[in-house]
C-alpha positions in Angstrom: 0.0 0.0 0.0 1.3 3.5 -1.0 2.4 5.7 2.5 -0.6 8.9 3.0 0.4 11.7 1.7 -0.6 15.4 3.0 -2.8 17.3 0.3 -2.1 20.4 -1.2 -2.8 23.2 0.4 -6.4 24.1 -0.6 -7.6 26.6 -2.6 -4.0 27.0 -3.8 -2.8 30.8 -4.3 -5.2 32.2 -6.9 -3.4 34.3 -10.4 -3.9 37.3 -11.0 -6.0 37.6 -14.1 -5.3 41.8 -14.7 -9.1 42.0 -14.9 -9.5 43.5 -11.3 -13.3 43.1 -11.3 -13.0 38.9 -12.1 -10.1 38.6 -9.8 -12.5 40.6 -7.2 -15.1 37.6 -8.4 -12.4 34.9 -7.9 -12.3 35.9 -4.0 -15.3 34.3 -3.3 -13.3 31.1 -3.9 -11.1 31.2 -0.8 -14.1 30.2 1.9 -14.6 27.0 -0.3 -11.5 25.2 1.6 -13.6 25.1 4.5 -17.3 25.0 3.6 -19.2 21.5 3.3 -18.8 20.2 0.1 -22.9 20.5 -0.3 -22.6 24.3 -0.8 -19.8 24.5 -3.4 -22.2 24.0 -6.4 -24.1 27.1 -4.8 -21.1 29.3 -4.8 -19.5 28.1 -8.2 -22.9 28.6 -10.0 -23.1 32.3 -8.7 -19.5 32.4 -9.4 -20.7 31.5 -12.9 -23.0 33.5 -13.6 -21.4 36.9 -12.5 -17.9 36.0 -14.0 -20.4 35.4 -17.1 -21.8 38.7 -16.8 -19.0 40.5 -15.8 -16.8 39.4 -18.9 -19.7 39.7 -20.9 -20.0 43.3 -20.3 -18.1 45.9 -22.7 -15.2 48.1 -21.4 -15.6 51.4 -20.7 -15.1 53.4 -23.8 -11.5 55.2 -23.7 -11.1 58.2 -23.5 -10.6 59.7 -27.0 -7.2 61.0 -28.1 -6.7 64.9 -27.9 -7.9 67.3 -30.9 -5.3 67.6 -32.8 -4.0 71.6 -32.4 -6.0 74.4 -34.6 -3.4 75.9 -37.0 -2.8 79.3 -36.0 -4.4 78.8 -32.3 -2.0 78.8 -29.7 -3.0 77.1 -26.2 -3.3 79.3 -23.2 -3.2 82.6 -25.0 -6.2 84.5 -25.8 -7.6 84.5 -28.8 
């Protein structure tokens, strides 16, 4: 028979995904280690659905690039 071996650590260290609002999301993860196993389908379906909604929704728009300067108006001096 194969010696016991410890388990990982669980929920290992999450990564960063450079999408603040999903890795906020991704937080509700870390009480899974210790909640019965009956309520993870609860949390990974609402997990679903907002990491569904919140990647289906469209950046905000950026900001548009500066006018390019009038000929023959100066900035900052009266015209």
């Amino acid at each position: 028979m194969p010696e016991f071996q410890q388990p990982a650590p669980w929920p290992q260290t999450p990564v960063a995904t450079d999408d603040a609002a999903v890795d906020s999301l991704l937080d509700a993860l870390t009480p899974l280690a210790t909640a019965p196993a009956a309520a993870h389908a609860a949390v990974y379906t609402e997990l679903h659905d907002a990491l569904l909604t919140e990647l289906n929704t469209e950046p905000a728009a950026a900001p548009s690039p500066a006018a390019p300067p009038v000929p023959g108006n100066r900035t900052g001096t009266a015209g």
